[in-house]
C-alpha positions in Angstrom: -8.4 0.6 -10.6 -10.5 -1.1 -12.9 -9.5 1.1 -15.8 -6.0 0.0 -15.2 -6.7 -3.7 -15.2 -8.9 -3.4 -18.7 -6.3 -1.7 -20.4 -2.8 -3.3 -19.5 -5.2 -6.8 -19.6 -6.6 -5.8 -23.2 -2.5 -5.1 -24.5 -2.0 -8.2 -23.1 -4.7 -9.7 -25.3 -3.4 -7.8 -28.1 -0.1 -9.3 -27.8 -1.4 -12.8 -27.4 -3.3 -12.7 -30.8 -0.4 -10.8 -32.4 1.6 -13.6 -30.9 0.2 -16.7 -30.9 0.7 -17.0 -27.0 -1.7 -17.4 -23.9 0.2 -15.5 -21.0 0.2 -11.9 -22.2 -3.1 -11.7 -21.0 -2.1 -12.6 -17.6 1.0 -10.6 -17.5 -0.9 -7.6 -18.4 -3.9 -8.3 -16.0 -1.5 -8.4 -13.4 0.3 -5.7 -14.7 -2.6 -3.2 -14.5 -3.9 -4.5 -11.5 0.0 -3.1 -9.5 0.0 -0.1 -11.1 -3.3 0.7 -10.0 -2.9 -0.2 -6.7 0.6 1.7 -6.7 -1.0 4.7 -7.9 -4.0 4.9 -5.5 -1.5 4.7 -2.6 0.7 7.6 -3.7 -2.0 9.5 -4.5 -4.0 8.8 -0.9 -1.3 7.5 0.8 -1.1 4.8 3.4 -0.8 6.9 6.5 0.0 10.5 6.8 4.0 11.7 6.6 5.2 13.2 10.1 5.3 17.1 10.2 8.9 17.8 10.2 10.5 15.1 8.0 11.7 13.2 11.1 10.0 9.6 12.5 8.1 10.3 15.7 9.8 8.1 19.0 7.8 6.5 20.8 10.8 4.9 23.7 12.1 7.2 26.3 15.9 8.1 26.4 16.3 5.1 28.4 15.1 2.7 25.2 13.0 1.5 27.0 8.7 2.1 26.0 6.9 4.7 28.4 3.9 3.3 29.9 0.7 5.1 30.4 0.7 6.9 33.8 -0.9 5.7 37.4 -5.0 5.1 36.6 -4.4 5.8 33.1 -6.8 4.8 30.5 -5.6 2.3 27.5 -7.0 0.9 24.6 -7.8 -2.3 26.6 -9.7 -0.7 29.5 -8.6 0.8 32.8 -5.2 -0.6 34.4 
C-alpha cells in the first residue's frame, strides 16, 4: 500500500513542479492510496464468494427469518 501512495504521490509532485500548482500532490496521494486499497481487496477479497455462483438465503419459503430451534444456543447466550 505504501508503494502505491509514494509513487502516484511522487507523479503528483512531479506535476506540481512541472506545473507551477499545489494540488497534484494531493490528487496523486489520494490516487495511490484507492488503488492500493482496491487492489488489496481483489486480491484477498472481503469475504469469500459462495460455492455455486448463487447468494445463500437465509429466510424460509415463508419470507419470513428461521429462528434457532427449542434450547438452542445463539451468539448472545442460551434462549
Amino acid at each position: 500500500m505504501l508503494s502505491g501512495i509514494i509513487v502516484w504521490g511522487g507523479a503528483g509532485w512531479l506535476l506540481d513542479r512541472w506545473l507551477e500548482t499545489r494540488f497534484f500532490i494531493l490528487v496523486g496521494t489520494i490516487l495511490g492510496l484507492t488503488v492500493a486499497i482496491y487492489l488489496v481487496v481483489v486480491k484477498y477479497g472481503a469475504v469469500d464468494p459462495p460455492p455455486g455462483g448463487s447468494r445463500p438465503s437465509s429466510r424460509t419459503p415463508s419470507r419470513r427469518r428461521s429462528r434457532p430451534g427449542g434450547n438452542a444456543q445463539t451468539q448472545k447466550g442460551q434462549r
